[in-house]
Structures are given as structure tokens and as C-alpha cells.
C-alpha positions as a Python dict, from the first residue, in 0.01 Angstrom:
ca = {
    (1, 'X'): (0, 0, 0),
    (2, 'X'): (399, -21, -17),
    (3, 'X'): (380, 212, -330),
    (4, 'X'): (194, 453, -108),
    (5, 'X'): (454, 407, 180),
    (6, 'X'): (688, 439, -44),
    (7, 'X'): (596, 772, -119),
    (8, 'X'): (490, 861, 215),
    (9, 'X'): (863, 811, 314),
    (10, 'X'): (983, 1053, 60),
    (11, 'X'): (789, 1338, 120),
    (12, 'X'): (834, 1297, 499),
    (13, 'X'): (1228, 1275, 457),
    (14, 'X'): (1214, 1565, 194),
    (15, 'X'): (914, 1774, 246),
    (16, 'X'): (974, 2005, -51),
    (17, 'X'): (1171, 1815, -274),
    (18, 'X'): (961, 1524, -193),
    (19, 'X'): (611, 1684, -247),
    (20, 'X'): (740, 1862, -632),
    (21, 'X'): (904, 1500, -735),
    (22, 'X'): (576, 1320, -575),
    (23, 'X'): (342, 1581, -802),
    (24, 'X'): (547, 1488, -1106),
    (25, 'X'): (620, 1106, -1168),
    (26, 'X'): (404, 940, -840),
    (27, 'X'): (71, 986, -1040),
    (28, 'X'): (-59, 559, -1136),
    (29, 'X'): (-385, 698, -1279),
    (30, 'X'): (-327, 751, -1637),
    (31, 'X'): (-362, 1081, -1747),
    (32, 'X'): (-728, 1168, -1840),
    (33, 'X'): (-582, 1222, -2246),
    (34, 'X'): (-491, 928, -2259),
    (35, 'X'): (-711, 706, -2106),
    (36, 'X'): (-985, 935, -2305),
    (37, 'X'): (-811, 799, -2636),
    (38, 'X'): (-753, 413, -2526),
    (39, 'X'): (-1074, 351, -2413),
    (40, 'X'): (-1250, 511, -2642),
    (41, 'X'): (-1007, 289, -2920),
    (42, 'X'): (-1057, 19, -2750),
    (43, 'X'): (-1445, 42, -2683),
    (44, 'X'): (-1496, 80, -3070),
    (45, 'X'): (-1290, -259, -3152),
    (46, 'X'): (-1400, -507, -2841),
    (47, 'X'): (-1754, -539, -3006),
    (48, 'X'): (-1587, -703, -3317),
    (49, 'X'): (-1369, -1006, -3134),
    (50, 'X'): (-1497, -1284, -3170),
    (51, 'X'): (-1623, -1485, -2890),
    (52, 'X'): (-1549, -1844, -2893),
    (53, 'X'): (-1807, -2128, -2893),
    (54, 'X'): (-1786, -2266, -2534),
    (55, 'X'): (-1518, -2518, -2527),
    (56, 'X'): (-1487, -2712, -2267),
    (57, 'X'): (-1147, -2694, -2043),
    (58, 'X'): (-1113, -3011, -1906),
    (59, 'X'): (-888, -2903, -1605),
    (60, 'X'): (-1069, -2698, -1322),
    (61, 'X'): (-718, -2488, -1262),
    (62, 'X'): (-638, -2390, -1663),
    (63, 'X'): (-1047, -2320, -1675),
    (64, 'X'): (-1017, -2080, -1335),
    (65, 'X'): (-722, -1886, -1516),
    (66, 'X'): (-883, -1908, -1842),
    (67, 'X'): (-1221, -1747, -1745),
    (68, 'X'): (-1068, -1417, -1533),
    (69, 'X'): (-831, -1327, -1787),
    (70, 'X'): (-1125, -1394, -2062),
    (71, 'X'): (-1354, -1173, -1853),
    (72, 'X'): (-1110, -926, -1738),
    (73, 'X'): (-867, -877, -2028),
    (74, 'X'): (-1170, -868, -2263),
    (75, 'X'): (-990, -1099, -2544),
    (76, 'X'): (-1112, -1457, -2559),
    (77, 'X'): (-899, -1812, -2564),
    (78, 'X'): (-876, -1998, -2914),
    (79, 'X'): (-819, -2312, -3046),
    (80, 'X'): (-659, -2394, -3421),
    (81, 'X'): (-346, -2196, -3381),
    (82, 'X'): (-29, -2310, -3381),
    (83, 'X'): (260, -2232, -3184),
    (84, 'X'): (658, -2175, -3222),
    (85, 'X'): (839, -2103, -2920),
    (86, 'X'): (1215, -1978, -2929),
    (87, 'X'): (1459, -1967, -2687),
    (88, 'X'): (1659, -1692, -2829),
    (89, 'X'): (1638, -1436, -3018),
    (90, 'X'): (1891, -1524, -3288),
    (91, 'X'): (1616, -1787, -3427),
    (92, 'X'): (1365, -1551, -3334),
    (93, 'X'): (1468, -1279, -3582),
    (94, 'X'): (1547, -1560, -3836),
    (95, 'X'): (1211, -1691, -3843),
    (96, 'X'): (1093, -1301, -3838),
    (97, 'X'): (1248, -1211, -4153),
    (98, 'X'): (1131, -1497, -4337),
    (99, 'X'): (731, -1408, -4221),
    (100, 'X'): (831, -1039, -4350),
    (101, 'X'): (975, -1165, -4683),
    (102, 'X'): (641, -1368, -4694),
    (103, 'X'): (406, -1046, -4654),
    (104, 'X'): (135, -996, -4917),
    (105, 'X'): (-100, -726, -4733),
    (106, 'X'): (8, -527, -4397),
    (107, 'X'): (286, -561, -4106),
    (108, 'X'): (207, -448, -3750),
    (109, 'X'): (515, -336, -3510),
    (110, 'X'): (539, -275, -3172),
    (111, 'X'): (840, -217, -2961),
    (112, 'X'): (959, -73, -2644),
    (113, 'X'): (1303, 13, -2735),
    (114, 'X'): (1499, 86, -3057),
    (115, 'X'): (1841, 139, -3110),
    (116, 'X'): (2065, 124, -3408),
    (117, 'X'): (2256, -135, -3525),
    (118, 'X'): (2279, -456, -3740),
    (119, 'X'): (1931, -568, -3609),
    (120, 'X'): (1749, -233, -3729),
    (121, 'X'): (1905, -180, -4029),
    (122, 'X'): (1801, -526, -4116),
    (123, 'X'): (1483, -494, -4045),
    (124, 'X'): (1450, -136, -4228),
    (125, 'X'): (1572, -347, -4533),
    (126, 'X'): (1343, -587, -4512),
    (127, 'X'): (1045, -404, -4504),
    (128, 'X'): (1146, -146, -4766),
    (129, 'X'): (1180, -406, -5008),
    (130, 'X'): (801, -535, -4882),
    (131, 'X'): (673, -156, -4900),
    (132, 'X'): (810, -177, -5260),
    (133, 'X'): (551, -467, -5356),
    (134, 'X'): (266, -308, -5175),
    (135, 'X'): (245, -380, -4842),
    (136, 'X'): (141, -121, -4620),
    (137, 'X'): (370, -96, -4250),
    (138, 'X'): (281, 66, -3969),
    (139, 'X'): (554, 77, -3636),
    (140, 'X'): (494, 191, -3283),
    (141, 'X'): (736, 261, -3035),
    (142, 'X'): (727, 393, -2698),
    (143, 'X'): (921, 777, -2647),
    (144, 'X'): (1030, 701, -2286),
    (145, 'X'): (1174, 366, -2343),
    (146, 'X'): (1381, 473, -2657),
    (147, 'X'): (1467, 802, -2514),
    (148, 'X'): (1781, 744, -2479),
    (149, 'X'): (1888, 531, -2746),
    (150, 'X'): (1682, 685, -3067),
    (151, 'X'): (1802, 700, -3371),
    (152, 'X'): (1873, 1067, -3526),
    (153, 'X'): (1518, 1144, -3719),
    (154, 'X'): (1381, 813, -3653),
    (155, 'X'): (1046, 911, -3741),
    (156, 'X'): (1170, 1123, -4056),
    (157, 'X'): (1378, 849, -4173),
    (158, 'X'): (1102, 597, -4133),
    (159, 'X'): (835, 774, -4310),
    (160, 'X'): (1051, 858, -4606),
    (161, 'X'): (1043, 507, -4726),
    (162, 'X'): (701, 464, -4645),
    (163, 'X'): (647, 345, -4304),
    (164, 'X'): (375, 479, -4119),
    (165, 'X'): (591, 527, -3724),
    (166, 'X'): (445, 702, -3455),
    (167, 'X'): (589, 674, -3091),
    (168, 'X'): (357, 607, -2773),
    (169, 'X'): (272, 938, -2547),
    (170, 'X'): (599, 1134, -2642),
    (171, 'X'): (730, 1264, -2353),
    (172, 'X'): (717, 1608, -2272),
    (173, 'X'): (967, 1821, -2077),
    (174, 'X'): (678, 2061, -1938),
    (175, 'X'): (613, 1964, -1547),
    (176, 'X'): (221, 1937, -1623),
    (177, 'X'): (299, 1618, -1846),
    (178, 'X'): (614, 1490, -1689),
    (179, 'X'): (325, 1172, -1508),
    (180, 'X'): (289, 1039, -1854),
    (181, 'X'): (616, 888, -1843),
    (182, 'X'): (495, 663, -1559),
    (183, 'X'): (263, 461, -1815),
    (184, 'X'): (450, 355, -2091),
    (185, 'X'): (394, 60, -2360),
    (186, 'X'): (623, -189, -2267),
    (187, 'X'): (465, -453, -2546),
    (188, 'X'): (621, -655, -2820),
    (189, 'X'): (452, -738, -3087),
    (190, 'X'): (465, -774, -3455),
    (191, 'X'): (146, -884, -3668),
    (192, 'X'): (129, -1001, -4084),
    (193, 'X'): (-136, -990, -4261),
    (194, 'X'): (-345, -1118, -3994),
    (195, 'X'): (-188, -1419, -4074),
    (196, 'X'): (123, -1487, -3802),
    (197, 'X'): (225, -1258, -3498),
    (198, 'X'): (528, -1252, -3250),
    (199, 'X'): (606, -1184, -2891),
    (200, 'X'): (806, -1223, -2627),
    (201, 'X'): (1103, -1000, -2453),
    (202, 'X'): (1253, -896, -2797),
    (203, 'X'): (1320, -552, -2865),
    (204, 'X'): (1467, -411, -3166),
    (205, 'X'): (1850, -385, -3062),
    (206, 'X'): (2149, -575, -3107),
    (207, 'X'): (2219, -763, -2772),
    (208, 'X'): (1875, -930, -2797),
    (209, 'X'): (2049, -1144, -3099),
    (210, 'X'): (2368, -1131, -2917),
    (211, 'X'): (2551, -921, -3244),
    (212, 'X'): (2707, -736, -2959),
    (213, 'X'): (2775, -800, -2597),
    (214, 'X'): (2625, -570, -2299),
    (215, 'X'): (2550, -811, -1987),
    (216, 'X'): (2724, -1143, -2152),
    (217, 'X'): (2498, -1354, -2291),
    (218, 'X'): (2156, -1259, -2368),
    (219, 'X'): (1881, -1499, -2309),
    (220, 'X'): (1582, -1395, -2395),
    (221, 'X'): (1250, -1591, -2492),
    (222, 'X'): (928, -1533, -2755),
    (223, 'X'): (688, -1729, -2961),
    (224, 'X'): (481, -1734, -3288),
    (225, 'X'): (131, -1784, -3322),
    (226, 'X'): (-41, -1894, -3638),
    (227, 'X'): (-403, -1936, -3716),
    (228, 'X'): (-677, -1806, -3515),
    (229, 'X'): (-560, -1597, -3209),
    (230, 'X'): (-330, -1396, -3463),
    (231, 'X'): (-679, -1146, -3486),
    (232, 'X'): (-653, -1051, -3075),
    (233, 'X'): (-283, -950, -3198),
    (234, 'X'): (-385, -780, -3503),
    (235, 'X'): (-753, -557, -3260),
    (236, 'X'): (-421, -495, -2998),
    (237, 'X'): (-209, -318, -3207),
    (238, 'X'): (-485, -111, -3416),
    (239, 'X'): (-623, 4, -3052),
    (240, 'X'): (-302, 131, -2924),
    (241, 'X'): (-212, 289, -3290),
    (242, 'X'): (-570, 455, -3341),
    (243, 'X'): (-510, 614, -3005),
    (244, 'X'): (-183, 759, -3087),
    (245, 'X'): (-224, 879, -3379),
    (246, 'X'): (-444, 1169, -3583),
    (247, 'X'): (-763, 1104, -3636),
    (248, 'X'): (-734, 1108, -4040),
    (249, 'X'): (-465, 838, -3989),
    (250, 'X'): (-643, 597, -3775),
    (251, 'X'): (-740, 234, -3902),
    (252, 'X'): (-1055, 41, -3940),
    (253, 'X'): (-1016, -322, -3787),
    (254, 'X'): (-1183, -434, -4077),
    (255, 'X'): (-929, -403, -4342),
    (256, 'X'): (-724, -582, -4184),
    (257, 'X'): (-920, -931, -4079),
    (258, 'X'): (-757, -1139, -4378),
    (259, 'X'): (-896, -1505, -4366),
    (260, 'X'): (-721, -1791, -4405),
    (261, 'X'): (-739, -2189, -4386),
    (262, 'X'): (-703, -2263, -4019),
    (263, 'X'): (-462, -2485, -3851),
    (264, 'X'): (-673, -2798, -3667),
    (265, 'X'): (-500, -2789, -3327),
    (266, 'X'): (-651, -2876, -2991),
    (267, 'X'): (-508, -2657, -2794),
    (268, 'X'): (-606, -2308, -2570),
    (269, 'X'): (-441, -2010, -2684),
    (270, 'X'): (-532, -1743, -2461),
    (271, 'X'): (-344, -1396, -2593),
    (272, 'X'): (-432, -1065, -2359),
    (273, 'X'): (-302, -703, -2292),
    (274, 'X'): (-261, -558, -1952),
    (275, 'X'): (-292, -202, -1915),
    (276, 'X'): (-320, 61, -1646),
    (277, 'X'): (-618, 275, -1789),
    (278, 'X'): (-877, -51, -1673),
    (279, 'X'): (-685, -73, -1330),
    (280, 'X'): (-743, -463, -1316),
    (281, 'X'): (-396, -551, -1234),
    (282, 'X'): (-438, -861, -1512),
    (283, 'X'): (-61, -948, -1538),
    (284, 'X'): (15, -953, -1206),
    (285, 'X'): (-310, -1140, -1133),
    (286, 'X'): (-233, -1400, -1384),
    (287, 'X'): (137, -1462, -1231),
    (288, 'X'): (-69, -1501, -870),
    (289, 'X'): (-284, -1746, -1006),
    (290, 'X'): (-38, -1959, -1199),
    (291, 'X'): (137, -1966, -870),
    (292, 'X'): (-131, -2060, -621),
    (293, 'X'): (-245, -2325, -880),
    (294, 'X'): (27, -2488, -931),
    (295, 'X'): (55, -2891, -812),
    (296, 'X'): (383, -3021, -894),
    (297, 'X'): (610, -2714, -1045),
    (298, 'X'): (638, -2396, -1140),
    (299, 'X'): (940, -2289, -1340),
    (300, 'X'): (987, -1879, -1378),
    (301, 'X'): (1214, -1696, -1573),
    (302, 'X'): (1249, -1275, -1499),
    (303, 'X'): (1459, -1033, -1563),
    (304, 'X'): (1360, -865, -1197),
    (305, 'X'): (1247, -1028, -901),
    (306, 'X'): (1087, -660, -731),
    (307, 'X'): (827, -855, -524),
    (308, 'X'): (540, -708, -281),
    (309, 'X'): (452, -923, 18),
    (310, 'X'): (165, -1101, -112),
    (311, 'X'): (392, -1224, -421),
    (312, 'X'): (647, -1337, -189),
    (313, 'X'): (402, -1487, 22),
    (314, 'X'): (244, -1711, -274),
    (315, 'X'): (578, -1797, -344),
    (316, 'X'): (696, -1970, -24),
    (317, 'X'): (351, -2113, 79),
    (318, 'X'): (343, -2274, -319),
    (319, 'X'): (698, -2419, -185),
    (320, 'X'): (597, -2517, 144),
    (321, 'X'): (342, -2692, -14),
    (322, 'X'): (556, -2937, -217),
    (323, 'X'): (562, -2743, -494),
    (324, 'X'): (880, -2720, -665),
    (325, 'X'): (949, -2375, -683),
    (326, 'X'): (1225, -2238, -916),
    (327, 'X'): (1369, -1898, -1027),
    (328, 'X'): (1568, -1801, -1278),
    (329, 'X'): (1708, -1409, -1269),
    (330, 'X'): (2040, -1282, -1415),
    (331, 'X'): (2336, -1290, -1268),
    (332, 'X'): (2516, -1019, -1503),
    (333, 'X'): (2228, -737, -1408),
    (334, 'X'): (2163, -446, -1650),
    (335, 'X'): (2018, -219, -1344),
    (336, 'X'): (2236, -254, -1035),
    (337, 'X'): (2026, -100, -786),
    (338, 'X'): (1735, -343, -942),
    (339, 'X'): (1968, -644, -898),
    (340, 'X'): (2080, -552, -519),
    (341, 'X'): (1706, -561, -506),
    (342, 'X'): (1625, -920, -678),
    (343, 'X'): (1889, -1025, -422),
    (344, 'X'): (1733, -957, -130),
    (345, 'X'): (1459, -1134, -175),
    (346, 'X'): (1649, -1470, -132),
    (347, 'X'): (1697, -1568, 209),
    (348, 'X'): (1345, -1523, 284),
    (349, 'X'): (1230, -1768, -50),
    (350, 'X'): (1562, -1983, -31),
    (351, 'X'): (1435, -2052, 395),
    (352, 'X'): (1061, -2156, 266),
    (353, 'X'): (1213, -2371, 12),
    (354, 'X'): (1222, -2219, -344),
    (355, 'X'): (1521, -2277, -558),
    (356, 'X'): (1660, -1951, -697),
    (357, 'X'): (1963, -1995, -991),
    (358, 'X'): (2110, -1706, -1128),
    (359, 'X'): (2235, -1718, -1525),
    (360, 'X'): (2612, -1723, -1512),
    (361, 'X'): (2649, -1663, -1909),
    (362, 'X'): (2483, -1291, -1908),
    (363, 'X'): (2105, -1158, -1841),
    (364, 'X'): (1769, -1318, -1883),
    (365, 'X'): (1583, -1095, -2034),
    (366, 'X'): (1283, -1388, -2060),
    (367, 'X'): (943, -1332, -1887),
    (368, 'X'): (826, -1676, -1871),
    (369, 'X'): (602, -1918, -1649),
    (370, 'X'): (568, -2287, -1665),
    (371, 'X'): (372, -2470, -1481),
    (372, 'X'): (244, -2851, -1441),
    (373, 'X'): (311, -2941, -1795),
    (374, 'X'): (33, -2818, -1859),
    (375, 'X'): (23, -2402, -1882),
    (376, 'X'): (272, -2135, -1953),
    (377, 'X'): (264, -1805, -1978),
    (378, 'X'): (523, -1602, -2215),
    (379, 'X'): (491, -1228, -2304),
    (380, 'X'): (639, -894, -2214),
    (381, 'X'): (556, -850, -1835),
    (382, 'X'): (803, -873, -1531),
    (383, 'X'): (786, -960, -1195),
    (384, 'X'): (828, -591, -1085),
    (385, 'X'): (628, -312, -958),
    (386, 'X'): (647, -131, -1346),
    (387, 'X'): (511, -387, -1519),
    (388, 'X'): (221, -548, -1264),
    (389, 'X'): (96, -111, -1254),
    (390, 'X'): (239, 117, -1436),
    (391, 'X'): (277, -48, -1808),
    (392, 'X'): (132, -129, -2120),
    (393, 'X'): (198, -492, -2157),
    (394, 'X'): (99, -831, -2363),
    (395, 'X'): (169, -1186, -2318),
    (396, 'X'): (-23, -1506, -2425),
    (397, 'X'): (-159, -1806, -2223),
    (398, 'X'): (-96, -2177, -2371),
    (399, 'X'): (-252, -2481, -2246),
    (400, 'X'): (-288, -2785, -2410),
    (401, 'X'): (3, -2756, -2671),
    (402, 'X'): (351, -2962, -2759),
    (403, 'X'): (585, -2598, -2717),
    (404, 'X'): (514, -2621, -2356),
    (405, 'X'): (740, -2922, -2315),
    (406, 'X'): (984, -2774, -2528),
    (407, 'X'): (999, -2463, -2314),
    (408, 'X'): (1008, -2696, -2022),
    (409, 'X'): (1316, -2851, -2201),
    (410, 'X'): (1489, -2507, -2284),
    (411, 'X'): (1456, -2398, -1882),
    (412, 'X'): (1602, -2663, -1770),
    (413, 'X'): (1910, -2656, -2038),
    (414, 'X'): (1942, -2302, -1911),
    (415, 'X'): (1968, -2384, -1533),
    (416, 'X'): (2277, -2628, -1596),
    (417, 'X'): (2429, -2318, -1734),
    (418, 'X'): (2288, -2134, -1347),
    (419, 'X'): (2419, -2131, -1054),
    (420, 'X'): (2190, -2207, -751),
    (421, 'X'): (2184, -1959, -510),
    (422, 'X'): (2236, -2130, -119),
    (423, 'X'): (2198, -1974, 243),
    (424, 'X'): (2578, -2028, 280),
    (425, 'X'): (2623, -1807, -39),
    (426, 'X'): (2358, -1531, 79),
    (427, 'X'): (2477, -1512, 403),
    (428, 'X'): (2808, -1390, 280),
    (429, 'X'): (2659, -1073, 173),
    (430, 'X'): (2857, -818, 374),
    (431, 'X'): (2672, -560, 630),
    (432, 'X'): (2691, -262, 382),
    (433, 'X'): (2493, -421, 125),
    (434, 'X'): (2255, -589, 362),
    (435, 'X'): (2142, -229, 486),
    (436, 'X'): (2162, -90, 111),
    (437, 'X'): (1870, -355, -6),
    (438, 'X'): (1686, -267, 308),
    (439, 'X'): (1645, 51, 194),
    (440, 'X'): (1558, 3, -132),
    (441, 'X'): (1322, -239, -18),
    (442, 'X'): (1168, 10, 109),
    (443, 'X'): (1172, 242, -193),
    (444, 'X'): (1112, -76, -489),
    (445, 'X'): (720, 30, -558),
    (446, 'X'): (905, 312, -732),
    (447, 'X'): (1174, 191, -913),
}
């Protein structure tokens, strides 16, 4: 509904204008291409995941969450994989190089951006010297998100040494295809030999390991998974690349389910993709849930706080419930207009009682949920209109597992380095900027 007013606004304002723009980039429906080439990649792999004895979930609130996003996002929950969380992406990329170095049969990448730097050309290194001892690589990125920030002959330079790279939906400058850049692949992901696989909010540039400063510091957070689950990461990837590429260069999932010993762990890995083409709005759904579920806390980490009523709603009535509430959002913002936005959210969540800090080092770029000591959700989703219906995304459910306390442990080192947001401090916000985020409140659906 407020994407719709949204629009309706526009096009009332700005008849003409507001009618051509509204025909080019207001379309949510993924265009029929596409969706043709997803589903039909994704209809030939879901057969082949494996669906999980029925183990019991002892708690009736992890087993509510469990079972939509099992039925809905079509992967199903493990147990017997282990789990690394980081907390930023310097260890991140440490522990990433090592897995590549370790490499004996194929490496998966996915990425939203990639720029070039100290971070790609180590990567690049790393995987020619893999590609040298016979492992096959295959990289995805998306066109829109790296459209500005590319690499000269990216692809050409890639495939010279071997690696198979394709981007997501290229963007096109004709008018007829200018909707595809609405639905873009926003996931993070990298997958070896079916053996470990990483995500989280990295992308492949430089600030995400803090080798050069943009917004200050850069917190951003990921994990590893090892064991089981790693074969819902491996069936993502090869649906997304089979439908983006030719059809002589497509995979088969089977060459790529490598076995080994398994990891005894009782815990609930649960990993999932959202996208657009089903229209279940899973990641938004999931962040709703984990919300209205939880008892005691509910810790959040996002990059953008774009909320729609109902979110806010959960929000306050979760606080006004006695849960403890908090949010954690930048306070050096990469997208100002986004950030006057994130703001103005805050008297109306400070009044019903949830804490809001803001990161006084640099930007969060972390999309993380804890709640109850007992679930979290970590992945490449935000709390904004883009990512809950317009994007390709992934992210992982964990129950049951020691990294949750240790990401409990890392947000609440991170809000001693915050500063907590007040009605005194809000209230200070002059007239001018009061009316600007009341306008762009209005507008936020599309931004």
C-alpha cells in the first residue's frame, strides 16, 4: 500500500514525468525473462534437497519460524554443521583465504558489489593460484550494484585466467528493460567444494576490511557454515548461475555434492533465499516473526531503518510489552537522504520504549537479529523497502548453537562504542529537516 501511494503521489504531482518514470523503474513483478529462467532453475534443483528427518524443535517459537521459512523458502533446517561467526570483516577475509588456499574441487562466488583494490586483487591471486591446481571457479555479480564501481574488462580480465564470471540481469539502457534494475541480487555468498560457505554483509571492496576509510569505521558482520547446510548454499548459487548464464554453460547440481565426514552438532541451521519472482515476502516475514516472538530481547543491527507501519508497529508493541528492544544503525550514513530517513523513525520507537544507538566509529553495514539467546538471524537483507521486495537476498537462521552468545557478546561491545539516541536529542532536530523526512516518508517505498 505505501509503495502504491508512493507512486500515486508522483504521477499526480507530475502527470507526465511521473507516468514515463512510473512505466520505467515502478514495475515489482519481475520481468517475465527472468522469472521464466529462475523458476524454471530453480524447479529443476528443489527436487534434489534433501529433506530432513523430522527433528523435533523443542521451543514452540524457533519451531513456528522454523516451519514457514521451511515451507515457504523451500530449503530445509539442518543439524551437524558448525558455525563461525565474525564480527568484522578483517577476520572474515582472513579465514576466507585460508578455505580458498584449502580448495581441492570448485569455488562458488556471489557478490553485490565489486570494486578494485587491495581486497580484489587479493582475492584474484588467490584463486589463480587454485585454478592452477585444478579447481574450477565460477563468480557472479550483480550489473546494477557494481555499475558504478566496475573494474575496466572485469569480465575479460576474469575469464582470461580461467574464471567462469557472469554478472546478474545486465542492465540495459533501452526504456523496455530499464524495470530490471528494480530486482537485483543483493546476496553474498561464497561456497568450496561443498565443503564450507560464507555470508553475511561482505562485499568485495576495500572499506568492508577497513584497508581504506569511506564512512569511518566499517562494521560489518558474516558467518561460516561447515558440514551439512553448506549443500542449500552450494543448490543457491547453481540456481541463480544456471539462470544467468547460456545454456551450454549451465551446471548440473550433481557434480558438485562432494561428501564429507559430518560435524556432530545439535544445533538448527536453517539457510534460505528470498526472492521477488515467488512474491512471499520471506525476509521481511522472518524479521516480523523474530520480532513478535520475542520474550525477553531482541537485539538488531541495520544499515537502514526504512520501516512501513506494520514494522514499526511490531516494534513498539514488542517494547511495550517488556521486551527490550534495541537498534543499532550508523551514525556516519553512506546515503544521506536514507539516513534523514532512519532518523525519523525515532521519536515514534524512542516514545513506545525501544532503545535506538547509533555507531559513533563509522557505518554498520551488519544485517543481524538476536533474539532470546536462543535465535539469530544473519545474512544479506535490510530493514528497507529494497530488500523486504525488490531483491535477491540470503541469510541463515541459527538456533541452538554457542556463536549466538558470541554475537550477543559482539553487539553489546559495539553499543559501548554507540551513542543512544534520547527524546531530548531528537527533539533538537530543527524545523527544516523535520519537514524534509516527512516527505521522504512519504516517498521511502521507493528509495
Amino acid at each position: 500500500m505505501s509503495y502504491k501511494l508512493a507512486w500515486a503521489l508522483i504521477i499526480g504531482l507530475l502527470p507526465l514525468v511521473g507516468g514515463i518514470i512510473y512505466l520505467m523503474f515502478a514495475e515489482r513483478k519481475v520481468p517475465k525473462a527472468l522469472r521464466g529462467r529462475i523458476k524454471d532453475s530453480f524447479d529443476e534443483s528443489k527436487n534434489i534437497l534433501k529433506e530432513n528427518d523430522e527433528v523435533a524443535i523443542d521451543d514452540p517459537d524457533v519451531a513456528y519460524i522454523y516451519r514457514y521459512v521451511k515451507e515457504n523458502g523451500h530449503y530445509p533446517y539442518y543439524r551437524d554443521t558448525d558455525i563461525k561467526y565474525y564480527a568484522i570483516g578483517e577476520d572474515y577475509f582472513s579465514d576466507l583465504l585460508v578455505e580458498i588456499e584449502k580448495a581441492k574441487h570448485f569455488i562458488f562466488i556471489e557478490t553485490f558489489i565489486v570494486k578494485d583494490g587491495y581486497m580484489l586483487k587479493t582475492l584474484v591471486k588467490a584463486l589463480k593460484e587454485r585454478i592452477a591446481q585444478g579447481v574450477k571457479v565460477y563468480f557472479m555479480y550483480d550489473d546494477g550494484g557494481c555499475i558504478t564501481c566496475l573494474p575496466e574488462n572485469f569480465d575479460q580480465n576474469m575469464r582470461s585466467i580461467g574464471i567462469h564470471c557472469h554478472a546478474f540481469s545486465p542492465v540495459s539502457i533501452r526504456l523496455s528493460l530499464l524495470s530490471k534494475t528494480n530486482n537485483r541480487s543483493h546476496r553474498k555468498m561464497v561456497v568450496i567444494d561443498n565443503r564450507v560457505a560464507f555470508t553475511g554483509g561482505y562485499n568485495i571492496a576495500d572499506e568492508y576490511i577497513n584497508r581504506i576509510v569511506r564512512f569511518g569505521h566499517w562494521k560489518d558482520t558474516g558467518v561460516r557454515l561447515e558440514g551439512e547446510a553448506v549443500w542449500s548454499f552450494t543448490l543457491m548459487f547453481i540456481q541463480f548461475y544456471n539462470a544467468t548464464v547460456p545454456n551450454e554453460e549451465r551446471l548440473d547440481h550433481i557434480d558438485f555434492k562432494y561428501r564429507y565426514d559430518t560435524v556432530s552438532i545439535d544445533d538448527l541451521i536453517l539457510p534460505f533465499s528470498d526472492s521477488p519472482t515467488d512474491e512471499e515476502d520471506l525476509a521481511r516475514n522472518v524479521h516480523t516473526m523474530l520480532i513478535t516472538h520475542a520474550k525477553k530481547y531482541i537485539y538488531i543491527h541495520t544499515p537502514y531503518l526504512v520501516l512501513d507501519y506494520d514494522m514499526v508497529n511490531a516494534l513498539c508493541l514488542a517494547a511495550k510489552s517488556g521486551v527490550e528492544v534495541i537498534i543499532t544503525v550508523p551514525h556516519i550514513p553512506d546515503k544521506k537522504t536514507v539516513f534523514m530517513l532512519t532518523r525519523s523513525h525515532y521519536p515514534i520507537l524512542l516514545k513506545a520504549g525501544v532503545k535506538v544507538y547509533e555507531y559513533t566509529p563509522g557505518f554498520i553495514h551488519s544485517k543481524l537479529i538476536i533474539v532470546d539467546d536462543k535465535i539469530a538471524s544473519i545474512g544479506t537483507y535490510n530493514m528497507d523497502y529494497r530488500s523486504y521486495y525488490l531483491n535477491y537476498e540470503c541469510g541463515v537462521l541459527i538456533s541452538r548453537h554457542d556463536e549466538i552468545m558470541k554475537m550477543k557478546e559482539d553487539y553489546l561491545n559495539t553499543l559501548r562504542s554507540s551513542e543512544e539516541m534520547t527524546i531530548d536529542k531528537v527533539r533538537k532536530t530543527n524545523v527544516v529537516i523535520r519537514l524534509i523526512q516527512a516527505i521522504l516518508n512519504v516517498f521511502a517505498p521507493l528509495m
